[in-house]
C-alpha positions in Angstrom: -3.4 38.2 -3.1 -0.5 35.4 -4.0 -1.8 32.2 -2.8 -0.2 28.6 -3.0 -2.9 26.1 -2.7 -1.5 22.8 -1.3 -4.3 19.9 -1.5 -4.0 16.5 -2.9 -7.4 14.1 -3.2 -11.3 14.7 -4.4 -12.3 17.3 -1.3 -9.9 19.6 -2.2 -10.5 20.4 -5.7 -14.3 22.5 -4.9 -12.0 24.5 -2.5 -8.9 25.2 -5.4 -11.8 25.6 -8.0 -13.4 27.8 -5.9 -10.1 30.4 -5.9 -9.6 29.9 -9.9 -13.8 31.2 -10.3 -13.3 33.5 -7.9 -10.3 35.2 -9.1 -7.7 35.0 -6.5 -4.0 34.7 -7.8 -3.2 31.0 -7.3 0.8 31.2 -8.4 1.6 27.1 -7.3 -0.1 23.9 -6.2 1.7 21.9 -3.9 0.4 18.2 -4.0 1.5 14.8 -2.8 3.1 12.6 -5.6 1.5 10.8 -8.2 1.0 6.7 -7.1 0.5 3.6 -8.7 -3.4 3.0 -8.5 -5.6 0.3 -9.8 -5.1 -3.3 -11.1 -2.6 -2.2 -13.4 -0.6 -0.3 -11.2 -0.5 3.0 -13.4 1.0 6.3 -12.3 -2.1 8.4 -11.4 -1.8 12.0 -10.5 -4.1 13.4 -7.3 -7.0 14.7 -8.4 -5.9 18.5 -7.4 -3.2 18.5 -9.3 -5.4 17.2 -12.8 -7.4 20.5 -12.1 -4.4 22.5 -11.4 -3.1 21.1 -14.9 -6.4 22.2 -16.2 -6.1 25.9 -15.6 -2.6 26.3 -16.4 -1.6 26.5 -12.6 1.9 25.3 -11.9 2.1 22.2 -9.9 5.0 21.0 -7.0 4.9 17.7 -5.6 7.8 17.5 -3.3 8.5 13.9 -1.4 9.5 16.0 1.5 7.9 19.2 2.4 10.8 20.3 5.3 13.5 20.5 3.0 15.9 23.8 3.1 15.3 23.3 -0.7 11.6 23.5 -0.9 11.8 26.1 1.8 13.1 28.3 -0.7 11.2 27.5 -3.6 8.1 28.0 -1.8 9.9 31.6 -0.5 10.7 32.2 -3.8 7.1 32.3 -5.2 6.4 35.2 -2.6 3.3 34.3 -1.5 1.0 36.5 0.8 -1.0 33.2 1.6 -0.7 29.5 2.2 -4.2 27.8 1.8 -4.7 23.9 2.7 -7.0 21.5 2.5 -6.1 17.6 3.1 -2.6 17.8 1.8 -1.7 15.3 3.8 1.2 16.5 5.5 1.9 18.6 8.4 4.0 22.0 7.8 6.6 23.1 9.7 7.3 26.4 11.3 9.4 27.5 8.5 6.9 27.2 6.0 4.1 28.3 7.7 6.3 31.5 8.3 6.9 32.0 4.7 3.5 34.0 3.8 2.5 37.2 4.7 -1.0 36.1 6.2 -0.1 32.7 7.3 -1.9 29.9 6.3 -5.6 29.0 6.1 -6.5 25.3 6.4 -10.1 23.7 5.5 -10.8 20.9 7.5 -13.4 18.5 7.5 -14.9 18.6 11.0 -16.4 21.1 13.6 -13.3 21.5 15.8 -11.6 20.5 18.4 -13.2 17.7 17.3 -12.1 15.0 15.2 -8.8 16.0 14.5 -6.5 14.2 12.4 -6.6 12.4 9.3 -10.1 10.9 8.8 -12.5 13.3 10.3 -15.6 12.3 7.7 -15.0 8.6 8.2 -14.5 8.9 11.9 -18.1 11.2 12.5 -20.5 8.2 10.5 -18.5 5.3 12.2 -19.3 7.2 16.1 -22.5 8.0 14.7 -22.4 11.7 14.8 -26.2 13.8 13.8 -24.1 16.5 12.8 -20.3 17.4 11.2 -19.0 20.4 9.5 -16.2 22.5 8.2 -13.7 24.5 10.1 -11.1 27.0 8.9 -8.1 27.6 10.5 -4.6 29.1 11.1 -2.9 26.6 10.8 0.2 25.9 13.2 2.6 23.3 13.9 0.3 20.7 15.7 -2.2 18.5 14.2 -5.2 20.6 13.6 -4.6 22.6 16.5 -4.6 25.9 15.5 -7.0 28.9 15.7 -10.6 28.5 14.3 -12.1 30.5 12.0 -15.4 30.1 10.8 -17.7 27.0 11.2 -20.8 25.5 8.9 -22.6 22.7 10.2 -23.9 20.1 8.4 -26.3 16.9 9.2 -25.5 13.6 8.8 -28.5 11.2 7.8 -29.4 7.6 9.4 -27.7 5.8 6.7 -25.3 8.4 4.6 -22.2 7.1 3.8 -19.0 8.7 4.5 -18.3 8.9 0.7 -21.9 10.5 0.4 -21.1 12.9 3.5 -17.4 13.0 1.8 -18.8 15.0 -1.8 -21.2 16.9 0.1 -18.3 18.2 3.2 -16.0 19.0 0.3 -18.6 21.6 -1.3 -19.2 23.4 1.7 -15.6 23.5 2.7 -14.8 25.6 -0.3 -18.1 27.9 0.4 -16.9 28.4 4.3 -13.1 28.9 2.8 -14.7 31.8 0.3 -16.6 33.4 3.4 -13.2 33.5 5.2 -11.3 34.5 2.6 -13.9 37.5 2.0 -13.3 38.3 6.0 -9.9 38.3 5.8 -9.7 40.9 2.9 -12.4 43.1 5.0 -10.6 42.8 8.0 -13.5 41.2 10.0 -11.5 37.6 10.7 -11.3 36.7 14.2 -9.5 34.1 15.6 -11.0 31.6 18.5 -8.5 29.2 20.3 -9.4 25.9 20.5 -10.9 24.2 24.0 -7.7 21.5 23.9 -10.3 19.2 26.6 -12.7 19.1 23.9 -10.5 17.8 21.6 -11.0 14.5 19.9 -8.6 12.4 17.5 -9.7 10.9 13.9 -6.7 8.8 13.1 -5.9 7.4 9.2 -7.8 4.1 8.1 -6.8 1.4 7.2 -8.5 -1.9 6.0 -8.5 -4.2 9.3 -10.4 -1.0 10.5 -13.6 -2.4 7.7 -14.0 -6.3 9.8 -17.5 -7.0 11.0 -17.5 -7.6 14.9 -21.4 -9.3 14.8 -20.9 -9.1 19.2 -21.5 -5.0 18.7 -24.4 -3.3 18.5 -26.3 -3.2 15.2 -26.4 0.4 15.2 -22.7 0.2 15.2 -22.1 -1.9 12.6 -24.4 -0.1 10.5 -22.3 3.1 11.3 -19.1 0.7 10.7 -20.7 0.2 7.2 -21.6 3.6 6.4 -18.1 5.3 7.8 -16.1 2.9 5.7 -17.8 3.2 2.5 -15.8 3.9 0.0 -13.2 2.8 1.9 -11.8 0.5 3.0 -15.0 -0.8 3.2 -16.7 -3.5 5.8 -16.7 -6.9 5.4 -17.1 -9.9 7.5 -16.5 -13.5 6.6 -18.8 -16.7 5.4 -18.0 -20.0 5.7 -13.9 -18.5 5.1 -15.3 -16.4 2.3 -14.5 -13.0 3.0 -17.9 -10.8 2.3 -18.2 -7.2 2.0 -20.7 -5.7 3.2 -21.6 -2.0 1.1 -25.3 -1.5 2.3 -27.3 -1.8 5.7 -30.3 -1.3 7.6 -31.7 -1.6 11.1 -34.2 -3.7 11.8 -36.2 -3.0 15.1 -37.0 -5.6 17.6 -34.8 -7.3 20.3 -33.1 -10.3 19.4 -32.9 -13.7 21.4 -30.3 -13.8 23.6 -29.3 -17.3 23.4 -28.5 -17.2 19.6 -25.5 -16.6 18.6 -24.5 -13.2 17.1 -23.7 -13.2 13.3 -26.3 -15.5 12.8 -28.6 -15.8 9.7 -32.2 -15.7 10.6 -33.4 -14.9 7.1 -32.8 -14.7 3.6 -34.6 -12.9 0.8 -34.7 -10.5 -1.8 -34.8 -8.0 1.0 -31.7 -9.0 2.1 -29.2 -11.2 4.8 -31.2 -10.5 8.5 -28.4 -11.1 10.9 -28.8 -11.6 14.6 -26.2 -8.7 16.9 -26.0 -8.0 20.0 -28.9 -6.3 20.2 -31.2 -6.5 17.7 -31.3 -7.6 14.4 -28.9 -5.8 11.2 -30.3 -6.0 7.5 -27.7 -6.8 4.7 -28.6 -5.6 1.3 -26.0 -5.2 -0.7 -22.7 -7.3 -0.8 -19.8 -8.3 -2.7 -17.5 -11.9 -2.3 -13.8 -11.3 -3.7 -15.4 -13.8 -7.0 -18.0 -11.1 -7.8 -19.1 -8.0 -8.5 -21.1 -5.6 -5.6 -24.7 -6.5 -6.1 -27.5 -6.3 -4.1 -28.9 -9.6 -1.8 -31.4 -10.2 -4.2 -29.6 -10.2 -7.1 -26.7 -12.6 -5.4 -29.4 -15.4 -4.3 -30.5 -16.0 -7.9 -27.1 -17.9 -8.9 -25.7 -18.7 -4.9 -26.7 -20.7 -2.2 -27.5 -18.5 1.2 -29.0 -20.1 3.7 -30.8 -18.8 6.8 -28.9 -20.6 10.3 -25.0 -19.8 8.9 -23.5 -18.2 11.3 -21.2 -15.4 9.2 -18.0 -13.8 10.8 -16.3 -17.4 10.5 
């Protein structure tokens, strides 16, 4: 079976390597451009297309995917399937008429649920018990096409949506290798999605990552976990922005009549913070002057002092 993987960051590469152990004929990888990353601005190539490097796989990373001119050079590789996994991009009808068996797309939710661009982020920030991979054929809407097959998986009280991220990106390429194994036996079925059941996971971005201390402390925790790595929480102190990388709840009710985002406490435990209903732990931050460290370590050389109010 031809196959043309298209795929561009971390989660994608367990589902290409799965293809390259397995055997199956990848003949091109189609990934987003390299971009500037870091400090330094360097050219850095998506993580797919390092692997695909790797293995001698040749790589296309078109700037525009509905081109007559891609068209055809996708046509001319002849493949029998597309296979996708957070490209980043949505195909058109064209392409996805190209192959033989359509195309297969791994995607990071149990659908119709959390379609869209940040599925892992959105689950930990609603604070979803449970997530999992769906395959699908693909069609031209976002991530509305028929399922496949589905693996659940849990999400702990305080995993972070990079945590959930590494561990989501494994079992999509073992959900991808069972359909792959149906599709050559002739067992695949396909299951339309419930469109009323459907709910949207839109891109982040790093306003998304601001503290509201009025919420819930079980929300901001869930803000904290669904935005780590990124863009990551913060909130601000005395003007100082503050990001916040690690939390914990703290039962009890709080007192109504203090305000929320204040300090009650401060210790090598951590920042307790007052919310709108109970009380938040901080224990592990980072000011834009310093490194991420935990509370305790950040009290030995700064002043913190319990009755600052933070958010301001």
């Amino acid at each position: 079976m031809r196959i043309v993987f298209m795929g561009t960051p971390e989660f994608a590469v367990p589902s290409l390597e799965m293809l390259v152990n397995e055997g199956y004929e990848v003949i091109a990888v189609v990934t987003q451009p390299d971009k500037p990353k870091g400090r330094g601005n360097k050219m850095a190539a998506p993580p797919v297309k390092e692997f695909a490097l790797k293995h001698q796989i040749e790589v296309l990373q078109p700037d525009k995917i509905k081109t007559p001119e891609f068209i055809d050079q996708i046509k001319a590789l002849k493949p029998d399937l597309l296979i996708t996994a957070a490209y980043g991009k949505i195909l058109s009808r064209e392409l996805l008429e190209v192959p033989v068996h359509g195309c297969i797309n791994v995607h990071g939710s149990l659908l119709p649920a959390y379609r869209g661009a940040a599925p892992i982020n959105w689950a930990v920030i609603n604070g979803e018990k449970k997530t999992g991979i769906t395959t699908m054929y693909t069609d031209v809407g976002l991530d509305t096409g028929d399922m496949l097959l589905k693996k659940e998986l849990e999400i702990g009280p305080d995993m972070t949506a990079g945590e959930l991220h590494d561990k989501m990106a494994v079992l999509g390429a073992e959900v991808l290798k069972e359909t792959l194994t149906a599709l050559k036996n002739g067992t695949l079925q396909r299951i339309p999605q419930d469109d009323s059941q459907s709910s949207y996971a839109p891109m982040m971005n790093k306003e998304l990552g601001q503290i509201d201390w009025s919420k819930n402390a079980e929300e901001i925790h869930n803000l904290v976990r669904g935005t780590n790595p990124w863009p990551g929480a913060y909130t601000f102190l005395n003007g100082n922005r503050m990001r916040v990388w690690k939390t914990s709840l703290v039962h009890g009710k709080s007192d109504a009549e203090t305000a929320n985002g204040k300090i009650l406490k401060v210790d090598d435990e951590g920042i307790l913070v007052k919310c709108k209903d109970g009380h938040l732990l901080i224990k592990e931050v980072q000011f834009d002057s310093s490194k991420r460290m935990s509370v305790g370590d950040y009290i030995r050389g700064h002043e913190l002092h319990a009755g600052e109010t933070l958010g301001k």
